[in-house]
C-alpha positions as CSV (number, residue, x, y, z in Angstrom):
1,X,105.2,61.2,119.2
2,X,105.8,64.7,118.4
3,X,105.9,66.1,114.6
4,X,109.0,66.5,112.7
5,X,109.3,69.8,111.5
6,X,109.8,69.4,107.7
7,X,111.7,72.5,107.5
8,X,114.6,72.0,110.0
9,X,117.5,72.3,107.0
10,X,119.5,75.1,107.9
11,X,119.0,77.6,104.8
12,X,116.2,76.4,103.9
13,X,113.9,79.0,102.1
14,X,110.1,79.0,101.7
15,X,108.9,79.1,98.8
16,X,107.3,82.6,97.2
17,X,105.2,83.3,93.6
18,X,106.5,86.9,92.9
19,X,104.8,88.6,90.1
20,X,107.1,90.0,87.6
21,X,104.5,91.9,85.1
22,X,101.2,91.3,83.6
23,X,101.7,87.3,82.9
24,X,105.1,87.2,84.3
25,X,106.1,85.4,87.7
26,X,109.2,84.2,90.0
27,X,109.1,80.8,91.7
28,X,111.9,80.7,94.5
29,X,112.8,79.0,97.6
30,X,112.1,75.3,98.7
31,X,109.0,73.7,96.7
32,X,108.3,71.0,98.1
33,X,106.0,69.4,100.9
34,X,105.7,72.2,103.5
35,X,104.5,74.5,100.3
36,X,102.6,72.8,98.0
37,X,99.2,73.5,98.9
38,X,99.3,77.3,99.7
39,X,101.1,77.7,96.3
40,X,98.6,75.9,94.7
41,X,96.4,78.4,96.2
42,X,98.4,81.3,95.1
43,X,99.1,80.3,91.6
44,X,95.5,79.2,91.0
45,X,94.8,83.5,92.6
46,X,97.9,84.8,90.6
47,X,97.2,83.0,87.1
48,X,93.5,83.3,87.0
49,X,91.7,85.1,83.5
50,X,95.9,84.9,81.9
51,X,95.9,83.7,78.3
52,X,99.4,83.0,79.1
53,X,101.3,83.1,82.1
54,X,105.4,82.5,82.5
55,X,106.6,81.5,85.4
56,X,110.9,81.4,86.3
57,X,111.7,78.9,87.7
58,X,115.9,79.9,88.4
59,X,115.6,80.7,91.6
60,X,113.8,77.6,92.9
61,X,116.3,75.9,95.5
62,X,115.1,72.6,96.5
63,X,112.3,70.7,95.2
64,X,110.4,67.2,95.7
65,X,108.0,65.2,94.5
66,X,105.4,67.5,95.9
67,X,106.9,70.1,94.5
68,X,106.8,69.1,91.0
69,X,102.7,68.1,91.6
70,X,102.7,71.4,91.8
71,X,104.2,72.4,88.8
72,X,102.1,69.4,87.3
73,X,98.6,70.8,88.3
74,X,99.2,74.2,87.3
75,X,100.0,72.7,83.7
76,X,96.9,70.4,83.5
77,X,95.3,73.2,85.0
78,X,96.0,75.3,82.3
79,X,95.4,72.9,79.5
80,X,92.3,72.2,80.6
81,X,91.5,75.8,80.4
82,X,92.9,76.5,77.1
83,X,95.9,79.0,78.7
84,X,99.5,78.6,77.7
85,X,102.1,78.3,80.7
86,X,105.8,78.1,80.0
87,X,108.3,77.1,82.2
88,X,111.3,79.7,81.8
89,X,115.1,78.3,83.0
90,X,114.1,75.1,84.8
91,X,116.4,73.3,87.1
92,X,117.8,70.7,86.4
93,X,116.5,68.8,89.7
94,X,113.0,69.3,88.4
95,X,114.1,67.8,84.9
96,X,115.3,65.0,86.4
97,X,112.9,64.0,88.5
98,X,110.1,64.8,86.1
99,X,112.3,62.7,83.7
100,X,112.6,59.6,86.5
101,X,108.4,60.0,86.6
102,X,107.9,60.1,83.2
103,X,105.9,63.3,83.1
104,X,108.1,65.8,81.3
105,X,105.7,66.3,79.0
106,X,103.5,68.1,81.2
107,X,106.1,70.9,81.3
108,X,106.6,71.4,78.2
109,X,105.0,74.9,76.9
110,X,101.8,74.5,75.6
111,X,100.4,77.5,73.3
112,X,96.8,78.2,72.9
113,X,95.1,78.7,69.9
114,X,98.1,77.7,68.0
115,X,100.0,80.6,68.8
């Protein structure tokens, strides 16, 4: 049986990290399966030795559940390593389904050192 390709949807975009300025960045496209890992990989690159990073989220088009563990892993990530990340003009699809999992938390900003 021959693979499906995920990415068949007409229009369908994939999805790029675009850096904006020091500790400034663009999410856009699809985020979702066919991504995850490689943007894993290129936000783990992108956000390394940042006290803070913020990443847009507008232009994000379609997302899933592997999309959001994305989003999810970059924030533990950087609790875990005492950076802030902030989340600027979130979709509503990735509200809701981080609301549906219960993990909205874990988008919420989160400032270092208090400030």
């Amino acid at each position: 049986m021959a693979r499906r390709n995920r990415r068949s949807n007409a229009g369908s975009q994939p999805a790029a990290l675009a850096t904006l300025g020091p500790g400034r960045f663009e999410l856009s496209g699809d985020l979702g399966f066919d991504d995850a890992a490689r943007m894993l990989a290129e936000g783990d690159a992108a956000f390394s030795g940042l006290k803070k990073a913020e990443i847009d989220l507008a232009n994000v088009a379609r997302v899933d559940s592997a999309g959001l563990a994305l989003l999810l892993e970059w924030s533990v990530s950087a609790r875990e390593s005492g950076r802030a990340l902030v989340y600027l003009h979130v979709p509503p699809a990735i509200s809701a389904l981080a609301g549906i999992s219960d993990v909205s938390e874990l988008l919420e900003p989160m400032v270092a050192g208090g400030g």
